[in-house]
DRENFI-484800 format. One record per residue (C-alpha): residue number from 1; residue in three letters; x, z, y. Coordinates in Angstrom, 2 decimals, padded with zeros to 5 digits. Last residue first. Layout:
% DRENFI-484800
SITE  NUM  ALA  X  Z  Y
...
% end
This chain:
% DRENFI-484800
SITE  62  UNK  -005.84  -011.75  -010.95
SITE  61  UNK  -008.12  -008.90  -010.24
SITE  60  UNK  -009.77  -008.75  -007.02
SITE  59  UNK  -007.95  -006.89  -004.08
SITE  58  UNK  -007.17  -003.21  -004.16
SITE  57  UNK  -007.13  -001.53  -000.31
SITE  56  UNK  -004.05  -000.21  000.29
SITE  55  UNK  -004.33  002.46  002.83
SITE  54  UNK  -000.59  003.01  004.29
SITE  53  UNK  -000.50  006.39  006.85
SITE  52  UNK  002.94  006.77  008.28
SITE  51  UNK  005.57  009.79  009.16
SITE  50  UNK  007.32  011.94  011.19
SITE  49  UNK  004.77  011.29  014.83
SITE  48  UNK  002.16  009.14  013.37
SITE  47  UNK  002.12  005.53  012.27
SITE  46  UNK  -000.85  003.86  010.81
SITE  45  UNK  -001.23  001.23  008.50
SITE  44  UNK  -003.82  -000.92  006.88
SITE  43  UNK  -003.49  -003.36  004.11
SITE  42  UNK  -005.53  -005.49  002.33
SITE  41  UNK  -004.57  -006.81  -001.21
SITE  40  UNK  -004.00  -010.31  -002.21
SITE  39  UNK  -000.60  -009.60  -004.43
SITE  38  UNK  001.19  -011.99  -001.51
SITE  37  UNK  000.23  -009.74  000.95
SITE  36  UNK  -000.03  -006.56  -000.68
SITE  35  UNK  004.10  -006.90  -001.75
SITE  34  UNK  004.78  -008.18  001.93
SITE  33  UNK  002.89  -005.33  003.26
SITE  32  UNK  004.48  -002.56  000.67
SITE  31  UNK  007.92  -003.51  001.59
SITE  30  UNK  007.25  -003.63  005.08
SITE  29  UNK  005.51  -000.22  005.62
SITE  28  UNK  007.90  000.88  003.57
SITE  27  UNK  010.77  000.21  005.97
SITE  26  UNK  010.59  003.23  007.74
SITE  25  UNK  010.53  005.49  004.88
SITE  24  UNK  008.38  008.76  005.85
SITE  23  UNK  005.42  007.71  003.62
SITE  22  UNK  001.88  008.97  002.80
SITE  21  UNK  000.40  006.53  000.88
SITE  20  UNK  -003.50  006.02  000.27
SITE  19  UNK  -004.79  003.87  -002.55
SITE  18  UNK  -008.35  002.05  -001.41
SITE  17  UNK  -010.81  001.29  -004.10
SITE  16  UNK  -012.02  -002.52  -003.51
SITE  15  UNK  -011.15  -004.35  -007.01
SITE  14  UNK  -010.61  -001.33  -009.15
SITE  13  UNK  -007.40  000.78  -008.87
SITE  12  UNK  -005.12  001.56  -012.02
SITE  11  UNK  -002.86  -001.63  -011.11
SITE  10  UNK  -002.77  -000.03  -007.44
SITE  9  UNK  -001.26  002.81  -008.82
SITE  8  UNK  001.67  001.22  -010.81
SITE  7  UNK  002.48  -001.37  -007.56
SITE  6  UNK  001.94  001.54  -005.08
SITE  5  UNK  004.57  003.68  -006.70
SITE  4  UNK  007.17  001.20  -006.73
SITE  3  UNK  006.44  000.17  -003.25
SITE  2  UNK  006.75  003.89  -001.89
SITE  1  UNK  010.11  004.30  -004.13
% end
C-alpha cells in the first residue's frame, strides 16, 4: 500500500517537493526505493523504534 500511495502522490508533487511516509511495513522501504530509483527520485529513510521515516523527494518531470 506505501508504494501505491507514493506513486499517486508523488505524481501531484512538483519537481523538488519532498512527500513524507510514515510506514510500519518492513519491506516498504524497498519497494518505494527501487520504485524512486528507477522513477529518478531521491530518497531518504530513517528507521525508528515501530516504524520508518521515507522522504521522497520529486525528481524532474519525465
Amino acid at each position: 500500500m506505501p508504494l501505491a500511495m507514493a506513486k499517486v502522490r508523488i505524481e501531484e508533487a512538483d519537481p523538488g517537493e519532498v512527500l513524507i511516509l510514515l510506514v510500519t511495513d518492513p519491506e516498504a522501504p524497498l519497494d518505494v526505493g527501487a520504485w524512486a530509483l528507477d522513477e529518478g527520485h531521491r530518497l531518504e529513510v530513517s528507521v525508528w523504534e515501530d516504524w520508518t521515516e521515507i522522504r521522497l523527494t520529486r525528481g524532474r518531470a519525465r
